[in-house]
Structure formats: C-alpha cells, structure tokens
C-alpha positions in Angstrom: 0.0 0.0 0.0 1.5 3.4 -0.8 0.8 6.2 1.8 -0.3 9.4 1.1 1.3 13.1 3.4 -1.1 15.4 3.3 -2.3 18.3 5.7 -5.6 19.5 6.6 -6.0 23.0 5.2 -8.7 25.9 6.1 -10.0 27.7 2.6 -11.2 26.3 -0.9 -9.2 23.3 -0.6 -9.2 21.0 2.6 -5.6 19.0 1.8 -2.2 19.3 0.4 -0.4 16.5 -0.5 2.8 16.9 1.1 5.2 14.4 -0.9 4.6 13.5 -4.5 3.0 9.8 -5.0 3.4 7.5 -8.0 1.4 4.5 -8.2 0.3 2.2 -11.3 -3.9 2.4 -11.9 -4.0 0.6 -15.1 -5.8 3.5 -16.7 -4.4 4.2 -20.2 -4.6 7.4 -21.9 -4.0 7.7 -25.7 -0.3 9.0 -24.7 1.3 11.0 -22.0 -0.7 13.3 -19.9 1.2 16.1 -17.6 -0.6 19.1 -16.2 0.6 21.3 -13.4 1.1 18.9 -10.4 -0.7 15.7 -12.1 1.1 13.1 -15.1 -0.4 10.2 -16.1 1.8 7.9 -18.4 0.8 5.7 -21.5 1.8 2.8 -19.2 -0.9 3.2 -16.7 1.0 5.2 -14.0 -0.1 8.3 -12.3 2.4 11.0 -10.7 0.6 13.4 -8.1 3.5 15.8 -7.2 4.3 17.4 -3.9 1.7 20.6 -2.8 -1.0 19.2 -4.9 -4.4 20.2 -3.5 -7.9 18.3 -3.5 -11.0 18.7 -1.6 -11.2 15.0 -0.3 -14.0 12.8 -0.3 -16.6 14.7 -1.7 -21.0 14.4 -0.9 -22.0 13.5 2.4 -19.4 11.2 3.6 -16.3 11.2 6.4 -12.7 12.3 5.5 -11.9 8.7 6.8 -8.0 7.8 6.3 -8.9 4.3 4.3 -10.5 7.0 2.0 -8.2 9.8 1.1 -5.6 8.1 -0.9 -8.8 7.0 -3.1 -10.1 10.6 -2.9 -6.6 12.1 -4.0 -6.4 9.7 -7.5 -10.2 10.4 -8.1 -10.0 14.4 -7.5 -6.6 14.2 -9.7 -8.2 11.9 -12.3 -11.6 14.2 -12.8 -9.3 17.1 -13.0 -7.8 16.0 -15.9 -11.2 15.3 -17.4 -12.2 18.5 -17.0 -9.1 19.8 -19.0 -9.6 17.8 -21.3 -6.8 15.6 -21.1 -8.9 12.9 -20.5 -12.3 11.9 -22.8 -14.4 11.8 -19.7 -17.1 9.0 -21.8 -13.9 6.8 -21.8 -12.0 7.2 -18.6 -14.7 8.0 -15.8 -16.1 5.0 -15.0 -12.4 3.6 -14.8 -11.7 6.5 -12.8 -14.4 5.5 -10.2 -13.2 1.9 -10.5 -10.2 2.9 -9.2 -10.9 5.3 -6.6 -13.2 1.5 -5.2 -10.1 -0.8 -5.3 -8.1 2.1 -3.6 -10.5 2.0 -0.8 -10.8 -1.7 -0.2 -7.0 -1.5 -0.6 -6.5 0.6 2.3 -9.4 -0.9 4.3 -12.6 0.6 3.8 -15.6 -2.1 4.6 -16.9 -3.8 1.4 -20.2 -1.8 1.9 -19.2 1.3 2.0 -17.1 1.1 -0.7 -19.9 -0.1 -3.1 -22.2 3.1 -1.9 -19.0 5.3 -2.4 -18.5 4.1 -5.9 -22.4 4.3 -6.4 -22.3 7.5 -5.1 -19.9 8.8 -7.9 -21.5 6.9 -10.7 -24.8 8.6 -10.3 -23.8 12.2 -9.1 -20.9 13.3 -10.3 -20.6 13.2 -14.1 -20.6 16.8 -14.2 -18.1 17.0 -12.0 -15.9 15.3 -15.0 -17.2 17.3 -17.6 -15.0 19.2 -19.8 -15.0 22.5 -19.4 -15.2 24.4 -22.5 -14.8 28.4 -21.6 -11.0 29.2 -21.1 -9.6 29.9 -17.6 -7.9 33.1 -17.2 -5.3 33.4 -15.2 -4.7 36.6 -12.9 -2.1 38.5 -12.1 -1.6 40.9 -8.8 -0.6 43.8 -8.9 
C-alpha cells in the first residue's frame, strides 16, 4: 500500500499532498498526460506531485484515512477530465473503478465502498465534464 502526506488546510481546498505519489492504476490514456502537479503515463502510472491540492471525499461522507488516498487519485483523475486531457465517456467509470479498489485496498468495509462508488457513478458526471470556456489566469498587482 502506498501512503499518502497530506495536511488538513482551512480555505477552498481541505488537503495538500505533502510528498509526491506514484502508483500504477492501469488506466491508459491515448499517450502522456502532464498538467501542473498531475502526469499520467501511457503505461498506466499516475504521478501526483508534492503541494498538490484536493478537496477529499466529496457528498455527504467522512474524510476517513482508508478513503483519502482513493479521494486524491479520483480528485486528480476528474481534473484531468475537466481539462480535457482525458475523454471523460472513456476514462470516468475507470476513474471510479479505481478510486473503489483504492478503498478496499487501504481498508474501507466492502459496503461502504460499493455506496462510495455508487455515489460517484450517479452524481458526479458533471463534476468530469469538460470544461469548454477558457480559464484566465490573474495577475496581482
């Protein structure tokens, strides 16, 4: 099992990963994907760099340890969907494969892991949707 360092933050994002994590998901984009603090290679592995930042388990759920590791790959994963990095009709339900076997992986009960993945499946698709006006990017002052 690969650990996660992360720490509890107080605005817009709850967590920052505090060393970078590499760890094979079997998820296999068309070639090389690298954004900001996220790379996913052709062979299935997934880079989350150092000072990354999600917003953990997301809907009404706890921030339970057997669940952030899952959490972190599913937040980084969507993100690239978003970008469009990722077709979202090919890679989300893969995504939330993954984010299941991560939980049972570090321990999470066999039920709540099913309702987690259900969870996902039916609510957040537009959570992976591509988002098609451009981000701007602010400078100050």
């Amino acid at each position: 099992m690969d650990r996660i360092c992360y720490q509890k933050k107080k605005k817009y994002t709850k967590y920052k990963l505090e060393e970078t994590i590499s760890i094979s998901i079997g998820l296999i984009p068309p070639g090389d994907v690298s954004r900001y603090k996220i790379s996913l290679s052709k062979d299935g592995n997934l880079t989350i760099r150092e000072r990354y930042t999600w917003d953990g388990p997301s809907g009404p759920t706890l921030d339970t340890k057997n669940f952030m590791r899952a959490s972190l790959v599913h937040d980084a994963l969507y993100q690239l969907m978003r970008l469009g990095d990722l077709d979202s009709d090919k890679f989300r339900k893969s995504a939330d494969q993954v984010m299941r076997i991560l939980c049972r992986q570090d321990g999470m009960n066999v039920f709540r892991a099913w309702y987690v993945y259900w969870a996902v499946r039916l609510f957040a698709k537009g959570a992976a949707k591509q988002h098609v006006e451009p981000i701007f990017v602010q400078y100050a002052p």
